[in-house]
N, C-alpha and C positions, 0 to 999 in steps of 0.2 A: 114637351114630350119628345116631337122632333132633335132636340138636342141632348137631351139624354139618350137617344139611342146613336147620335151620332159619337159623343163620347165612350158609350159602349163596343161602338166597333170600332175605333180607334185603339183601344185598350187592346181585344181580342189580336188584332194583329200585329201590337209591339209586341205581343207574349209568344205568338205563334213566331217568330223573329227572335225574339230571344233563344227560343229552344231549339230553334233548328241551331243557330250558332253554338249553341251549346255542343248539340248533338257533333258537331262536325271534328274530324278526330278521334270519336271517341274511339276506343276499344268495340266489336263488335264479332259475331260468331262468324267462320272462317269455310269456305267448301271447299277449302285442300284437305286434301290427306292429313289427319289427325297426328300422324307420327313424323310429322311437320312443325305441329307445335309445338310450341316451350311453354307458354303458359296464355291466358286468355288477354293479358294484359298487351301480348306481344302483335296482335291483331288489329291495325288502325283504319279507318276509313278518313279520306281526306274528302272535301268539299273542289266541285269544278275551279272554283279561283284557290283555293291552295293549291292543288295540283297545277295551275296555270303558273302559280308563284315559284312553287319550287323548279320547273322546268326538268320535271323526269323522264327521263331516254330508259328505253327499256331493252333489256337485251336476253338472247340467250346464252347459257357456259359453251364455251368450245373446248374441243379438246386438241391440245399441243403435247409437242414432245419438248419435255420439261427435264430437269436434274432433279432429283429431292436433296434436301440439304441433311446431313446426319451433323445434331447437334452435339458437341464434344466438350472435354477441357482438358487439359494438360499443362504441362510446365517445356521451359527452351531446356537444351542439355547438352550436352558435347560428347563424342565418344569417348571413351577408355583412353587411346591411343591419343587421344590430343589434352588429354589432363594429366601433367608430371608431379608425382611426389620427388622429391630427391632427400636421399639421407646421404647422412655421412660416411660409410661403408667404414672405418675406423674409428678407431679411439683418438681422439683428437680436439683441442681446443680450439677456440673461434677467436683469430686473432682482431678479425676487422668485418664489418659486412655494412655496404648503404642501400642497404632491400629497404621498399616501403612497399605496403600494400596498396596493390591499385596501379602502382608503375609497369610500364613497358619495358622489355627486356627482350633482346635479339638473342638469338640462337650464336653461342660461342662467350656471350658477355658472360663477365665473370661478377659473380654473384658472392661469394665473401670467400675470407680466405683462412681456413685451416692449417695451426702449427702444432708439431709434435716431433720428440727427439728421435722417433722412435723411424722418422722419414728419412732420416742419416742415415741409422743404421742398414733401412733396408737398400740404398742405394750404392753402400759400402758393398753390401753383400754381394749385389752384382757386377760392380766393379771389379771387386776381387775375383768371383768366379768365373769371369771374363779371363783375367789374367791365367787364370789354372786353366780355362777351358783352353787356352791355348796350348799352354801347355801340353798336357794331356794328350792333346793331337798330334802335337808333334813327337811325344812319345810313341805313341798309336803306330806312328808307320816307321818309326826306327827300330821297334818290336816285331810290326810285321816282314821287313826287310830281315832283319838275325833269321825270325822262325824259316823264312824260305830259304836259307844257304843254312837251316841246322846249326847256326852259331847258340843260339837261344831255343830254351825250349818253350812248346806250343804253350804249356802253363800260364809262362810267364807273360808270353804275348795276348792270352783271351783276361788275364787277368788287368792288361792294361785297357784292352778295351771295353770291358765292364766297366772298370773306372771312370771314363772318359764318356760314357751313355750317360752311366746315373748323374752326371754332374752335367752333363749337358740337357738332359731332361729337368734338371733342378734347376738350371738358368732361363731354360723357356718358360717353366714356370713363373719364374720372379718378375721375368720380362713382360710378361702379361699383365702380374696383377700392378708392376707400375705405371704399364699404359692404360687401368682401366681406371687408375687412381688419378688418373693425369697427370703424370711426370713425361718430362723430354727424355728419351732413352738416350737420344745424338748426345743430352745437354752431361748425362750421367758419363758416357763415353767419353766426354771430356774432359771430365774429371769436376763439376761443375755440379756441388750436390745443393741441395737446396731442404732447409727444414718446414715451407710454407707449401701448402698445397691448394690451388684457387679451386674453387667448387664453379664450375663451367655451366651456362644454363644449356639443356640440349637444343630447343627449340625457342621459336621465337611465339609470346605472350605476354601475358597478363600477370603479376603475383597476387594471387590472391593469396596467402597467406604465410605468413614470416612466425617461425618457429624458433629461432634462436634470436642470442645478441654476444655483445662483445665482450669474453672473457667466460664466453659458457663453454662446459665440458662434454662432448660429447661420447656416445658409443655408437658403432656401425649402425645399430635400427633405428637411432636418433633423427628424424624430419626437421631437415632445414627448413625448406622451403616448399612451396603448390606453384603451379605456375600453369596458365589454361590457356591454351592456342585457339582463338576463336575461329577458325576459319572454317569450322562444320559443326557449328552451333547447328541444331535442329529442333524443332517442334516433336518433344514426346508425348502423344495422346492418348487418351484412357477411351476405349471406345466401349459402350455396353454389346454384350451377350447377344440379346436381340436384333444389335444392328452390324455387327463385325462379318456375316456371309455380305454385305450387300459393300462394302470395301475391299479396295483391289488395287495392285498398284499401278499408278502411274495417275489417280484423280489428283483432280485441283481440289487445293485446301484454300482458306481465309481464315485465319486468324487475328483477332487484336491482344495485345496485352490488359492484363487486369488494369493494371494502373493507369493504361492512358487507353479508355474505352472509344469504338466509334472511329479509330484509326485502325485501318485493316492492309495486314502484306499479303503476300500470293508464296505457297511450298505446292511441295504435291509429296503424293502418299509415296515411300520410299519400299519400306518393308511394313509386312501385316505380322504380330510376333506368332504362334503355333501353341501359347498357352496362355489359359483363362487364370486369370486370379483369385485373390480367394474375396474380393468384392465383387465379382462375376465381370470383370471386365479385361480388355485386350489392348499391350502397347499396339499403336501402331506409330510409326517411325515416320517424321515427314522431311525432307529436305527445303529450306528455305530457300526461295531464287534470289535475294538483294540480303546481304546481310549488314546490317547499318550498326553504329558503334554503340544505339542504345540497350539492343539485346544483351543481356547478362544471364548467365546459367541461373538455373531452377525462379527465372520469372514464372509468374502463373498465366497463363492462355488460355480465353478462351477462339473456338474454332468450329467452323461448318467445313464438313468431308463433303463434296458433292459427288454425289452419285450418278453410275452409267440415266442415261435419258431415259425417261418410261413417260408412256400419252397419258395426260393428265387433264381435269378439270380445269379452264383458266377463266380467269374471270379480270377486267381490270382493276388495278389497285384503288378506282377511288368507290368501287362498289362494296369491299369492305372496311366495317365497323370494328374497331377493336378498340375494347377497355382496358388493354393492358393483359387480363390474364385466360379472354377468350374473344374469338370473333365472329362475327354474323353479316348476314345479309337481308336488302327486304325483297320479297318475293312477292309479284302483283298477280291480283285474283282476277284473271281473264277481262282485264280493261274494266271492272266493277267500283274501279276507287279503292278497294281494297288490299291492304300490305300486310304481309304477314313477316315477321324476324323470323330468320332463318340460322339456329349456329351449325359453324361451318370450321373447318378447321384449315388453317393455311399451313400447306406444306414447305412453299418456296418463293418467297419474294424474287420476279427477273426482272428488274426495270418498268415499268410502269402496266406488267402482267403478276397474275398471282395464280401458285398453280391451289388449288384447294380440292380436300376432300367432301363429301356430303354426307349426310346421315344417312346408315342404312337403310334400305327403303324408298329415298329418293329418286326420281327419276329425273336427272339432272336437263335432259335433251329438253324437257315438257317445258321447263322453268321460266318464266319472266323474270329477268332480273334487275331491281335496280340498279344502274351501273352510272346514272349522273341524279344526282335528289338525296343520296340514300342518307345525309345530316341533317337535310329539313326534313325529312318524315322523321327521323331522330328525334330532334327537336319538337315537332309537337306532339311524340309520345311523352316525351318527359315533361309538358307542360302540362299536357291530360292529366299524369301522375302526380303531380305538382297540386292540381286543382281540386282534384278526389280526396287529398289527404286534408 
């Protein structure tokens, strides 16, 4: 009999031992503030040796003067003025050109060369009108000399000097447009005509893009060639609606390229544009500080604008929890064993500080926060969850 009852109370206290370990971890109802919770599940009670195991420091949020980060995208881009189209300004054939796209080209290299008979004639033209213009002048003041001794009459003499205007206004004409064409004026002077006309790059660049070849014909609106001066390549960003009053110039930016993510440069905000689009968004313009040879115009970027300083919630970075598309904290019920998840939204990663928001109704000062534990209470919510299913 004696051993039947001692078997029996052996029994009662592996059971009463089983259940407490059961019990331990489990989900359980919560005395914070109800608009705290997420759901019932989010409520854990740990046992004095888990809480010994995980080794949780408990803290309160402070408040710092923080940046907020304004998330962006955009593409790199070049001004106006550093991207050249060049056409042909005539009718003319393409005698030669060794453009490849992609190659470097300095400011004065000559880029291919246009022939046409038509470059004879116009350097005939000034040639000759040269020789009249000379003329002419000299007539001009042999005219003037009769009319003042009345040898000649005034007629004769305003009719020489009309003459000698309009042909002199018709040579500074021509003179122009063969120095915009690129001819040697000295070379025409010397009688020294030339039927080949070299198309000159203005600046130095990049070609991106080769529009003719060898033996095509062209007319003045015809595109040779593109050619793009990187030296103020910049970051253009699409800033939304809601966030464009809190951008300003002169913030630091961080940007990385799409393609090679997790590698980040430094610009700052240049100009903010003065109109919304019709996707409700705003260029803002950023200057790059190091420009390196792997940027290329209309890369896609993405970019954090940081913003002037505002006092912020901070919390250290190893107190929050994040699964990628939201993140939380566990919040301890007045030294009871009790953790409640708390989601929270992070503003601004600073180095091993996180500034974060709280749910409305929070009282952030009150808070115990896990701020060293907060994966091993993790972990045995998800083993709890684990063991329920």
């Amino acid at each position: 009999m004696e051993l039947i009852k001692m078997k029996f109370f052996v029994f009662a206290l592996a059971a009463s031992l089983l259940i407490s370990c059961k019990d331990s971890g489990k989900p359980v109802d919560s005395d914070l503030p109800k608009t705290a919770v997420n759901k019932s599940s989010d409520l854990i009670l740990l046992s004095k040796e888990q809480l010994k195991n995980a080794g949780i420091v408990l803290a309160s949020p402070e408040l710092k003067m923080v940046t907020a980060d304004i998330r962006v995208s955009g593409i790199l881009d070049v001004p106006p003025q550093n991207l050249f189209t060049i056409c042909a300004r005539v009718n003319a054939s393409v005698k030669k050109t060794n453009m490849l796209q992609g190659s470097h080209v300095h400011k004065g290299e000559v880029l291919c060369v246009l022939e046409s008979p038509d470059f004879i004639g116009w350097q005939q033209d000034y040639a000759g009108n040269r020789a009249r213009l000379e003329f002419l002048e000299s007539d001009l003041k042999r005219q003037s000399g009769l009319a003042e001794k009345n040898i000649a009459s005034v007629k004769v003499f305003e009719q020489a000097k009309a003459d000698f205007r309009i042909l002199e206004a018709s040579q500074k004409g021509l003179k122009k447009r063969l120095e915009l064409l690129g001819f040697s004026i000295s070379e025409i002077e010397k009688g020294n005509f030339s039927a080949e006309l070299p198309v000159i790059a203005p600046i130095d660049g990049f070609v991106t893009s080769v529009f003719v070849n060898s033996g095509q014909v062209l007319t003045p609106e015809n595109p040779v060639c593109e050619i793009v001066n990187m030296d103020h390549i910049h970051a253009e960003l699409m800033v939304f609606e809601k966030d464009v009053t809190k951008v300003k110039e002169g913030q630091a930016v961080e940007f990385e390229l799409v393609s090679e993510p997790g590698k980040f440069y430094g610009a700052k905000v240049f100009l903010v544009n003065h109109k919304i689009s019709r996707d409700r968004t705003v260029q803002v313009h950023a200057h790059i500080e190091k420009i390196l040879p792997e940027f290329i115009p209309n890369m896609q970027v993405s970019a954090r604008i940081r913003t002037d300083a505002q006092e912020q919630w901070a919390l250290p970075s190893e107190a929050i929890l994040s699964d990628g598309s939201s993140s939380s904290i566990y919040v301890s019920d007045a030294g009871t064993g009790k953790f409640q998840n708390l989601k929270v939204e992070v503003i601004r990663n600073q180095g091993d500080i996180c500034a974060i928001r709280f749910p409305e109704g929070i009282e952030a000062a009150s808070l115990k926060v896990v701020v060293k534990g907060a994966y091993d209470i993790r972990a045995v919510a998800e083993k709890n969850a684990e063991s329920e299913e």
